[in-house]
PDB file of N, CA, C, O and CB in Angstrom:
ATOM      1  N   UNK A   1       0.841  -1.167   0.000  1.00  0.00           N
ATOM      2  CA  UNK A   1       0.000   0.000   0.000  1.00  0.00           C
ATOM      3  C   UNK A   1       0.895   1.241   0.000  1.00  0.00           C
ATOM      4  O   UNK A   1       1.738   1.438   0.875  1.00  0.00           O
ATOM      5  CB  UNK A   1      -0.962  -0.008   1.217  1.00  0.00           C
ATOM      6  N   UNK A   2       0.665   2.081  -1.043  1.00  0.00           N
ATOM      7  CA  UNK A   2       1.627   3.019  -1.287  1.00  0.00           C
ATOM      8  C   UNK A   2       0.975   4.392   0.063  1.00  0.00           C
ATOM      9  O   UNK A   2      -0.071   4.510   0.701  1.00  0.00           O
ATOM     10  CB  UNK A   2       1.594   3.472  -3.280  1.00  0.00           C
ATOM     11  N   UNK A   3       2.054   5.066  -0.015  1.00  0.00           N
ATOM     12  CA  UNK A   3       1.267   6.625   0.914  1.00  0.00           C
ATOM     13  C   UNK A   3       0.315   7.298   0.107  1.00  0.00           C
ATOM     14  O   UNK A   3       0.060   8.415   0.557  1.00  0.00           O
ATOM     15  CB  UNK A   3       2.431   8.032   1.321  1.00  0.00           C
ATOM     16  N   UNK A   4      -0.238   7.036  -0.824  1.00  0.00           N
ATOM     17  CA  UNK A   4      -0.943   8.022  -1.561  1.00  0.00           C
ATOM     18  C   UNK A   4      -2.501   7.212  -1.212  1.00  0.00           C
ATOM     19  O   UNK A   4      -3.592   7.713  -0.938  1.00  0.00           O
ATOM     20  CB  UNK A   4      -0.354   8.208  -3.397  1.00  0.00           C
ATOM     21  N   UNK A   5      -2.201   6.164  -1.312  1.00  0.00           N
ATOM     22  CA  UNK A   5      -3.684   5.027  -1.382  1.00  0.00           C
ATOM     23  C   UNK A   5      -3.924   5.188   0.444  1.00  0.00           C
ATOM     24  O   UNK A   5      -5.061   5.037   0.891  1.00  0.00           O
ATOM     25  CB  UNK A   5      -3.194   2.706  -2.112  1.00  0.00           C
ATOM     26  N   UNK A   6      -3.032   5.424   1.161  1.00  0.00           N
ATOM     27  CA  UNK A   6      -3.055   5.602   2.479  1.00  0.00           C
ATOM     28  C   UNK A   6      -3.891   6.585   2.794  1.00  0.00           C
ATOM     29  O   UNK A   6      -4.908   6.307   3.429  1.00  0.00           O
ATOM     30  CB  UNK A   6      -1.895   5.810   2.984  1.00  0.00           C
ATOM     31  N   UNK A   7      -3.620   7.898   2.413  1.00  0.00           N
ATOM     32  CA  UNK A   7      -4.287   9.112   2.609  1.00  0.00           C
ATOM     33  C   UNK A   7      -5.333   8.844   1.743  1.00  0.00           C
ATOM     34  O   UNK A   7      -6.321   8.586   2.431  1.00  0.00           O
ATOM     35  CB  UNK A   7      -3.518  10.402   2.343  1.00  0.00           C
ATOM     36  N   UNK A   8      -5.524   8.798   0.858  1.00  0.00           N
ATOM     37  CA  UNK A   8      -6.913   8.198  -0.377  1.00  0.00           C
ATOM     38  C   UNK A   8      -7.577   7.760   0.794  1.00  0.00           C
ATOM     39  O   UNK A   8      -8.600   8.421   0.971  1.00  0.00           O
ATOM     40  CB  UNK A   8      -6.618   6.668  -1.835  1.00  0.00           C
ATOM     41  N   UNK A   9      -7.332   6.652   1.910  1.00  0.00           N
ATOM     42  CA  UNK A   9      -8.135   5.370   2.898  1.00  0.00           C
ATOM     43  C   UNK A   9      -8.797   6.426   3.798  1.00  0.00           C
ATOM     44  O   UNK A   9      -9.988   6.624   4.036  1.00  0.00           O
ATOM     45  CB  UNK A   9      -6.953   4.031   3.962  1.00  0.00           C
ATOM     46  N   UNK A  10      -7.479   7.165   4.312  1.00  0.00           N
ATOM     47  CA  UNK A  10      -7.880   8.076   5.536  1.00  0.00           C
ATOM     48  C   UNK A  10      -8.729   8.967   5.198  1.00  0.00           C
ATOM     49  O   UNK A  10      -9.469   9.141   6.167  1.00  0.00           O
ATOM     50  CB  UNK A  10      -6.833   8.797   6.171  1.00  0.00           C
ATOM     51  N   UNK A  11      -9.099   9.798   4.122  1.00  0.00           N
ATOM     52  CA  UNK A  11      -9.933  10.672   3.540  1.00  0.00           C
ATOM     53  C   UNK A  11     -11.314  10.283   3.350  1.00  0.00           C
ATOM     54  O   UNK A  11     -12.359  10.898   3.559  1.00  0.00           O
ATOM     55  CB  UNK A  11      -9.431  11.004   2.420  1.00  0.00           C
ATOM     56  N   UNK A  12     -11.097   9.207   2.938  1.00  0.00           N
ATOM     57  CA  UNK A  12     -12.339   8.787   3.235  1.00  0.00           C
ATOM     58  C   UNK A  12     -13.269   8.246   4.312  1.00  0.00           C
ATOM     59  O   UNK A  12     -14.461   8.146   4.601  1.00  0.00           O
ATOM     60  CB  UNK A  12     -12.373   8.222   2.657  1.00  0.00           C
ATOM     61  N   UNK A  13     -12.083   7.963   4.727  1.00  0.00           N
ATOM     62  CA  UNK A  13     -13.139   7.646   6.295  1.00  0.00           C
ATOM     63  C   UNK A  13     -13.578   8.699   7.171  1.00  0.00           C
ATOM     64  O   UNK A  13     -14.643   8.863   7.767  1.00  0.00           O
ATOM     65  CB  UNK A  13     -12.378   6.759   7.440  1.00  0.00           C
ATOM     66  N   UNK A  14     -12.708   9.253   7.124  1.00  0.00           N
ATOM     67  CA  UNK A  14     -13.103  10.988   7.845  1.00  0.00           C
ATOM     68  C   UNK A  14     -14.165  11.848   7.381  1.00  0.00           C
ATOM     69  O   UNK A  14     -14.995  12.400   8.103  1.00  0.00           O
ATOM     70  CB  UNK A  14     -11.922  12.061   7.630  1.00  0.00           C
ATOM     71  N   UNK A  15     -14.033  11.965   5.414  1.00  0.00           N
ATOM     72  CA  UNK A  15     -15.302  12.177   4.913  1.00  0.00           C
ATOM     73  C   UNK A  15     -16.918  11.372   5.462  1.00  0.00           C
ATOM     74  O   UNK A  15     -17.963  12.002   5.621  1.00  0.00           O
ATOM     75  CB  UNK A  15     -14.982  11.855   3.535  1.00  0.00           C
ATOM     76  N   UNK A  16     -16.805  10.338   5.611  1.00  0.00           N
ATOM     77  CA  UNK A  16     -17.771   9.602   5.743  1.00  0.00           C
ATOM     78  C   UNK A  16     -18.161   9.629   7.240  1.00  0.00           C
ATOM     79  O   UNK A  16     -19.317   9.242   7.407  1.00  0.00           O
ATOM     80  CB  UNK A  16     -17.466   8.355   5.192  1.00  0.00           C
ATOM     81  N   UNK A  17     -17.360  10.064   8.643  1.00  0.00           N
ATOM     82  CA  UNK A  17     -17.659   9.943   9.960  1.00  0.00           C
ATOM     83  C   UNK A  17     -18.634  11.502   9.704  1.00  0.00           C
ATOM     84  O   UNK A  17     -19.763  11.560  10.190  1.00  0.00           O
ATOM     85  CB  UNK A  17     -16.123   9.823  11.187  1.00  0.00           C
ATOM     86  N   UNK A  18     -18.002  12.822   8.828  1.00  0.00           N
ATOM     87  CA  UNK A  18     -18.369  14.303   8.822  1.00  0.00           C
ATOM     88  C   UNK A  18     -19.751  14.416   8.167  1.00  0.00           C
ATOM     89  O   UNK A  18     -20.508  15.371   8.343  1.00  0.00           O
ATOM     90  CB  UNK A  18     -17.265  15.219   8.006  1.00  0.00           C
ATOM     91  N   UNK A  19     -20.108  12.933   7.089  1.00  0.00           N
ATOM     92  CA  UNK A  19     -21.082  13.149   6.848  1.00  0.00           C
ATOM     93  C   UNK A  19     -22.291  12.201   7.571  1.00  0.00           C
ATOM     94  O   UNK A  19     -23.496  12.327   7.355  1.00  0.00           O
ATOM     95  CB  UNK A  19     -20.938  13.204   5.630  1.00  0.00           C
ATOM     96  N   UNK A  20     -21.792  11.427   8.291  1.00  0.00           N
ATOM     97  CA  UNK A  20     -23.114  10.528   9.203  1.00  0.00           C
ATOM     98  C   UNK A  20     -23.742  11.444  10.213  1.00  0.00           C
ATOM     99  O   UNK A  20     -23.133  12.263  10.901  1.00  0.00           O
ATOM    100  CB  UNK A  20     -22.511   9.077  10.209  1.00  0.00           C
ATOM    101  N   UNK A  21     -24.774  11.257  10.219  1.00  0.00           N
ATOM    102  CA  UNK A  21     -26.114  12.092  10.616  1.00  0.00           C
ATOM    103  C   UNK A  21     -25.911  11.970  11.973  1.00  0.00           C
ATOM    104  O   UNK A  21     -25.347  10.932  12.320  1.00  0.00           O
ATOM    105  CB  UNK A  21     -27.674  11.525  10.112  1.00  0.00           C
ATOM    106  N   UNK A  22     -26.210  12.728  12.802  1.00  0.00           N
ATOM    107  CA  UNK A  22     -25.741  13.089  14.607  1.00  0.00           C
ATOM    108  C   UNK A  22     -26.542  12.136  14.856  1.00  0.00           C
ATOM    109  O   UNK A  22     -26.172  11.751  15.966  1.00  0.00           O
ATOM    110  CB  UNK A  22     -26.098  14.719  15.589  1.00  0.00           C
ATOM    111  N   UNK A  23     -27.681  11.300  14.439  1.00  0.00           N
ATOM    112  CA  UNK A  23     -28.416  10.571  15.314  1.00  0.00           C
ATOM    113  C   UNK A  23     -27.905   9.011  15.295  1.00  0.00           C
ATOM    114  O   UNK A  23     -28.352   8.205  16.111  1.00  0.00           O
ATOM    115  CB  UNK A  23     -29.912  10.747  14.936  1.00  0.00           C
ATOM    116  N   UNK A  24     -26.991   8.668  14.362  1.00  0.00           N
ATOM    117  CA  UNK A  24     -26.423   7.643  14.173  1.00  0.00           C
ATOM    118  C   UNK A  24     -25.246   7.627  15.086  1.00  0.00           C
ATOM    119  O   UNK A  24     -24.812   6.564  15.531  1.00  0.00           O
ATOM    120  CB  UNK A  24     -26.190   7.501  12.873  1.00  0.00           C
ATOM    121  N   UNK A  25     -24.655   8.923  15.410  1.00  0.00           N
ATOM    122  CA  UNK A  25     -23.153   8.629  16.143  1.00  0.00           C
ATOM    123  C   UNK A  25     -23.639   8.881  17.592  1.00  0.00           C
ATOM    124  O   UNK A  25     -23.024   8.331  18.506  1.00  0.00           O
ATOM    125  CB  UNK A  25     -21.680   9.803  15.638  1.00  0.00           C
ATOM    126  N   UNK A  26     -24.965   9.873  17.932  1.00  0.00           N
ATOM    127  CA  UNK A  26     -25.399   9.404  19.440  1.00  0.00           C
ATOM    128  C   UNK A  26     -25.735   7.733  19.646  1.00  0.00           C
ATOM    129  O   UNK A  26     -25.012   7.217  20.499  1.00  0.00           O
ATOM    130  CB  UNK A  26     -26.876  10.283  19.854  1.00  0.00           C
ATOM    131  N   UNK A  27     -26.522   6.995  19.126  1.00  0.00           N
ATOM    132  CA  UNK A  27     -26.675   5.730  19.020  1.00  0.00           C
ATOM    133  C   UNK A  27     -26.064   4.567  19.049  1.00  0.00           C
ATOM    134  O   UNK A  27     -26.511   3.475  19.401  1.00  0.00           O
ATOM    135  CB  UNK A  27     -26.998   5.675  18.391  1.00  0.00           C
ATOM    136  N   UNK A  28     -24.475   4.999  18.462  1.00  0.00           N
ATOM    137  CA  UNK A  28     -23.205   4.057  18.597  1.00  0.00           C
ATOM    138  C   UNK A  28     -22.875   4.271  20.091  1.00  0.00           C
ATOM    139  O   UNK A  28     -22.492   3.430  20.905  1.00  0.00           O
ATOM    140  CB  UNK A  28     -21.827   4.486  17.527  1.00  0.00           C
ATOM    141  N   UNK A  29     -23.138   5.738  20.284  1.00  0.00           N
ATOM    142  CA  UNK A  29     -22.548   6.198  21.589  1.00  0.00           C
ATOM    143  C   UNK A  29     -23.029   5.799  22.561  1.00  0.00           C
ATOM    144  O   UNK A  29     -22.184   5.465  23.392  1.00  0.00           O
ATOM    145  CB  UNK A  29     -22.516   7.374  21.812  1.00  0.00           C
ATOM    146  N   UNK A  30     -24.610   5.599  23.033  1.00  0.00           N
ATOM    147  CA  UNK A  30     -25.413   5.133  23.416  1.00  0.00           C
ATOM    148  C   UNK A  30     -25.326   3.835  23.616  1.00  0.00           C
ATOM    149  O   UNK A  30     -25.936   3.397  24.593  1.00  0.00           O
ATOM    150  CB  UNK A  30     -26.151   5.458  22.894  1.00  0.00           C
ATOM    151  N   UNK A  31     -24.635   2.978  22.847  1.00  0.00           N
ATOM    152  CA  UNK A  31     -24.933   1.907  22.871  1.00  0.00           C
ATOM    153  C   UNK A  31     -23.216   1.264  23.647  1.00  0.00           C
ATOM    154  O   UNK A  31     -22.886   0.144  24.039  1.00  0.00           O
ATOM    155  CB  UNK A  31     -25.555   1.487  21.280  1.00  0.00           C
ATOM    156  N   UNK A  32     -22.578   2.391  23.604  1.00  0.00           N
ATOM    157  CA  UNK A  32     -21.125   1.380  24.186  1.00  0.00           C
ATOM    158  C   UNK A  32     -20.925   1.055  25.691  1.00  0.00           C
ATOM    159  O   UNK A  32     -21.689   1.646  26.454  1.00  0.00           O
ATOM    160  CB  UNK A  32     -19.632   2.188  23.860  1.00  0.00           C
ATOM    161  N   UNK A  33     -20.213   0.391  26.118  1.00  0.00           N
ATOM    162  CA  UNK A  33     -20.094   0.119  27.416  1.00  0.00           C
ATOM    163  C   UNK A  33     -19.313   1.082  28.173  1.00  0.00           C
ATOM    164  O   UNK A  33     -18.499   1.874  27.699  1.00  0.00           O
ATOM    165  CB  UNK A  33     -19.602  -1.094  27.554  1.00  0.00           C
ATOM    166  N   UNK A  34     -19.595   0.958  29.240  1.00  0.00           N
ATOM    167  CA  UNK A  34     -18.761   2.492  30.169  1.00  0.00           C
ATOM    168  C   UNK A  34     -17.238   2.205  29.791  1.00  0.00           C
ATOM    169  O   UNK A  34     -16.713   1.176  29.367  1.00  0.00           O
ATOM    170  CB  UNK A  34     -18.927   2.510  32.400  1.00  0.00           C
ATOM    171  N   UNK A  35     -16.830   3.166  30.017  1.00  0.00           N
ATOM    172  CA  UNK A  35     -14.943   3.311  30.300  1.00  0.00           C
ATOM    173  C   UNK A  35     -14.648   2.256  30.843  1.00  0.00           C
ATOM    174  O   UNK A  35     -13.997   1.357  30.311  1.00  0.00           O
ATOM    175  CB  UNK A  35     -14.250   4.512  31.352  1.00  0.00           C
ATOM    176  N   UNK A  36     -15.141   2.251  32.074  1.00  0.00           N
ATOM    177  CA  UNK A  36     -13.707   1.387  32.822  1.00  0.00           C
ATOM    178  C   UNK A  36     -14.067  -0.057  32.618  1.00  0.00           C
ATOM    179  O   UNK A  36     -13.390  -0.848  33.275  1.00  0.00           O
ATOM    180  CB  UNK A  36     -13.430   1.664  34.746  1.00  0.00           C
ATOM    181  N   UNK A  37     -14.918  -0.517  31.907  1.00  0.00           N
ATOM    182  CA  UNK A  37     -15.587  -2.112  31.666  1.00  0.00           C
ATOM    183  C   UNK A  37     -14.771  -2.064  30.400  1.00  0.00           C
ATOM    184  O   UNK A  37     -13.978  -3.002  30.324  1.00  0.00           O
ATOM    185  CB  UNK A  37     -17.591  -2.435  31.473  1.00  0.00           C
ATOM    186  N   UNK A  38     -14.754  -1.254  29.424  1.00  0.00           N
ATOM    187  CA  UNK A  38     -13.889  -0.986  28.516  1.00  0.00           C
ATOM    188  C   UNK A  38     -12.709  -1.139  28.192  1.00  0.00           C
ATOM    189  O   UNK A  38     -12.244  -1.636  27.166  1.00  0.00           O
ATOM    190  CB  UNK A  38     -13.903  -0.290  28.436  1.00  0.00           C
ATOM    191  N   UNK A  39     -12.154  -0.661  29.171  1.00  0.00           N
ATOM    192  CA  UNK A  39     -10.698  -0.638  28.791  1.00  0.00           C
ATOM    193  C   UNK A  39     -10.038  -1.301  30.304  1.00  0.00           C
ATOM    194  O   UNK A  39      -8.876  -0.970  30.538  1.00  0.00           O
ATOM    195  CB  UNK A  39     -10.101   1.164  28.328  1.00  0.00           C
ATOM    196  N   UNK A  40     -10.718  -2.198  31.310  1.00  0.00           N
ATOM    197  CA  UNK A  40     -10.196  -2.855  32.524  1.00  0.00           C
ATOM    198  C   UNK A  40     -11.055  -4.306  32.259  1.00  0.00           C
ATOM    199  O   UNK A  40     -10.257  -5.179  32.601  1.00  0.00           O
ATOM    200  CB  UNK A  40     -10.562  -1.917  34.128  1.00  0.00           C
ATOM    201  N   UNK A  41     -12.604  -5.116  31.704  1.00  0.00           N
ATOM    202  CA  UNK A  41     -12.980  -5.369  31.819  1.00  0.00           C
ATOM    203  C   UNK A  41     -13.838  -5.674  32.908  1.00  0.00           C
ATOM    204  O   UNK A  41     -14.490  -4.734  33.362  1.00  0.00           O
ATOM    205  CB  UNK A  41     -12.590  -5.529  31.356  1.00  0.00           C
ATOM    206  N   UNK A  42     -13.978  -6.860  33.450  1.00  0.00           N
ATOM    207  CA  UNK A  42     -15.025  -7.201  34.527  1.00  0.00           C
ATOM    208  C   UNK A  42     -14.230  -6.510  36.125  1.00  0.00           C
ATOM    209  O   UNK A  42     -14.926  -6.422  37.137  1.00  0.00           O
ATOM    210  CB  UNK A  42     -15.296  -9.243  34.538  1.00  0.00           C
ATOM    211  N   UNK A  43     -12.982  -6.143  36.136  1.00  0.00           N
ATOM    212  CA  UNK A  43     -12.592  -6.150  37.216  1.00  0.00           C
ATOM    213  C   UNK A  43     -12.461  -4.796  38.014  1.00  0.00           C
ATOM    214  O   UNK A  43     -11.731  -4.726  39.002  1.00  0.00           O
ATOM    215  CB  UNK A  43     -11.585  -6.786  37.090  1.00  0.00           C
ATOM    216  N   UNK A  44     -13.385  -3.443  37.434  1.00  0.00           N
ATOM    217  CA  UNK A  44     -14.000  -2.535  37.999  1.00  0.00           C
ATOM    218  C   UNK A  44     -15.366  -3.183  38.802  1.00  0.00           C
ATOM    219  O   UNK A  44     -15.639  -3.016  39.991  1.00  0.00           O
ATOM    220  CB  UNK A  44     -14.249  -1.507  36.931  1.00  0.00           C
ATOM    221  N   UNK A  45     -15.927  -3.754  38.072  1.00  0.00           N
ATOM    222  CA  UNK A  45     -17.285  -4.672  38.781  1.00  0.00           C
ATOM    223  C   UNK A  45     -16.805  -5.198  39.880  1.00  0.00           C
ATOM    224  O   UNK A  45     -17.057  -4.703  40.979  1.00  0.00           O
ATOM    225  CB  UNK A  45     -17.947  -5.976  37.917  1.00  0.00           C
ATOM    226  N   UNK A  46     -16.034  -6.291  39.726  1.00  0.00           N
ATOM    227  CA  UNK A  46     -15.758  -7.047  41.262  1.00  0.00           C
ATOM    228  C   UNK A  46     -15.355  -6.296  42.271  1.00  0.00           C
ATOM    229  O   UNK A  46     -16.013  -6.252  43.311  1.00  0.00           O
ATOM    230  CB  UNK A  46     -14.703  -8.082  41.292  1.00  0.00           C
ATOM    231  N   UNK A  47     -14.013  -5.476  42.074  1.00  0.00           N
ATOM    232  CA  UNK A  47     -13.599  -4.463  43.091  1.00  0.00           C
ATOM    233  C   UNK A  47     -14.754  -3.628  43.783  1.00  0.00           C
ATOM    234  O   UNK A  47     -14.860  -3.547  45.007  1.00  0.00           O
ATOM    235  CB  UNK A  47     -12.654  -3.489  42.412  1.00  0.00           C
ATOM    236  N   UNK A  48     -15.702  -2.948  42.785  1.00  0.00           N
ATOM    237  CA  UNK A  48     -16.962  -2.565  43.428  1.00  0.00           C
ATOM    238  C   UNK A  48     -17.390  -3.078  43.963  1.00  0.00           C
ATOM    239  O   UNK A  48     -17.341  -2.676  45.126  1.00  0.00           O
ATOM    240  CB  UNK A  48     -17.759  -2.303  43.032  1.00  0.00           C
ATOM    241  N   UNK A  49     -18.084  -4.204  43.777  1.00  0.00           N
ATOM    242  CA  UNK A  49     -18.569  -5.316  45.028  1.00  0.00           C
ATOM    243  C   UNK A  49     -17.770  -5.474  46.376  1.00  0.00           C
ATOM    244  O   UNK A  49     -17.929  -5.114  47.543  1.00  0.00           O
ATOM    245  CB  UNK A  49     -18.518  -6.825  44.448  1.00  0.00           C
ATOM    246  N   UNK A  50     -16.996  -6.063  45.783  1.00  0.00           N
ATOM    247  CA  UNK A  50     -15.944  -6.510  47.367  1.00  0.00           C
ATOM    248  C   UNK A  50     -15.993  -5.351  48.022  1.00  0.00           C
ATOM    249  O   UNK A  50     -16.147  -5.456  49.239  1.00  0.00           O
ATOM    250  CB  UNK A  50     -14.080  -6.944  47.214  1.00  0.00           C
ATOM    251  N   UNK A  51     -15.896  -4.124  47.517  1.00  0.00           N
ATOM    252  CA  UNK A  51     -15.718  -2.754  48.675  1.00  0.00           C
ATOM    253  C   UNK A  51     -17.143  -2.419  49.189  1.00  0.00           C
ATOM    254  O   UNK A  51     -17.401  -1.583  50.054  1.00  0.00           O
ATOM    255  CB  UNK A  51     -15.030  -1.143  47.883  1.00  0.00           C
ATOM    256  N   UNK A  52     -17.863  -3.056  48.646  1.00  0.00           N
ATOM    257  CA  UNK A  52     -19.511  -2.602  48.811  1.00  0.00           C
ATOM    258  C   UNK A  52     -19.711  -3.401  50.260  1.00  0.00           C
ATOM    259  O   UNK A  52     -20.031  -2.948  51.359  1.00  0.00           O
ATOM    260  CB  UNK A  52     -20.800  -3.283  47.302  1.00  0.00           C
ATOM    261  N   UNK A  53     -19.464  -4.485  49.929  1.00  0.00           N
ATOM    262  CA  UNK A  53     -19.727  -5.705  51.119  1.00  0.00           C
ATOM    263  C   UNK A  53     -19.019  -5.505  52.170  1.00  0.00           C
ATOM    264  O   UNK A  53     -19.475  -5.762  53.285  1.00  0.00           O
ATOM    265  CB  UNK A  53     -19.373  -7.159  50.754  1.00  0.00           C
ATOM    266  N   UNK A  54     -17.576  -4.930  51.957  1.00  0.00           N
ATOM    267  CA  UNK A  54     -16.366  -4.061  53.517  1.00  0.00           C
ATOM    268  C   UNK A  54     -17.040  -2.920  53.832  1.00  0.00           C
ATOM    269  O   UNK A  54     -16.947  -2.537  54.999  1.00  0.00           O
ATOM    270  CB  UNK A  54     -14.438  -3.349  53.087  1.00  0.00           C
ATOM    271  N   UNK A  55     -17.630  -2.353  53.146  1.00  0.00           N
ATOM    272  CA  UNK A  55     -18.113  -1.143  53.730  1.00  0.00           C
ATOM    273  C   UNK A  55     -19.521  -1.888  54.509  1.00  0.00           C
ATOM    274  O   UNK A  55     -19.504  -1.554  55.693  1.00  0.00           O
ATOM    275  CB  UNK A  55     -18.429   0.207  52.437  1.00  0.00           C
ATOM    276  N   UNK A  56     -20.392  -2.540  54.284  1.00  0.00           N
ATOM    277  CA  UNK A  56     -21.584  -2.814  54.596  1.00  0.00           C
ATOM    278  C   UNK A  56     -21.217  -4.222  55.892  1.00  0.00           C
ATOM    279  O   UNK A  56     -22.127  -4.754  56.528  1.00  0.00           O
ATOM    280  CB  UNK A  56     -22.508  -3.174  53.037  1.00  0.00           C
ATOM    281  N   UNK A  57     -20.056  -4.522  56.017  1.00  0.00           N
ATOM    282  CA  UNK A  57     -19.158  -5.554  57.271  1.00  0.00           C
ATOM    283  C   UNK A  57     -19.076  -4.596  58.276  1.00  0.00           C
ATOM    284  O   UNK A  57     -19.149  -4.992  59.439  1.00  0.00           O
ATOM    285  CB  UNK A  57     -17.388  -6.192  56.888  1.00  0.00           C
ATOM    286  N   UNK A  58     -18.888  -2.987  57.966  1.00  0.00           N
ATOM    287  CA  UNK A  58     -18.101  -2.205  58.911  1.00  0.00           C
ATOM    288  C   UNK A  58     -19.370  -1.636  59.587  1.00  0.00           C
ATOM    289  O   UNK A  58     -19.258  -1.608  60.813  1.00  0.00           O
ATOM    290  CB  UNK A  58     -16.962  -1.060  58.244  1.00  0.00           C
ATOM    291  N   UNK A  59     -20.618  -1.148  59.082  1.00  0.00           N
ATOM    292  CA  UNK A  59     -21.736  -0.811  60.000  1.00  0.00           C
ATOM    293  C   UNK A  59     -22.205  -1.747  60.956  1.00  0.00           C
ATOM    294  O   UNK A  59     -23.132  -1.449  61.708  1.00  0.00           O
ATOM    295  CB  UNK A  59     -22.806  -0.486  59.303  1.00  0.00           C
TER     296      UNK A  59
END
């Protein structure tokens, strides 16, 4: 893949994000999973728990 067909790739995809309709990119948005499930998986969840249950040991 030469640099020219590169930028040709990138142009177009950028064209095409500038022209999708705001109700399509709230909807992707809408639809993704939070941050930290994201990019840590399940193990924001558990830590939450376990601290939920130490805090609720300590009353």
């Amino acid at each position: 893949m030469s640099f020219n067909d590169y930028v040709k790739f990138v142009t177009q995809q950028v064209v095409m994000k500038m022209e999708e309709p705001k109700t399509e990119k709230e909807d992707r948005k809408a639809e993704r999973m939070p941050f930290p499930v994201r990019a840590f998986g399940m193990i924001p969840l558990g830590l939450s728990i376990f601290w939920r249950k130490r805090v609720k040991k300590r009353q």
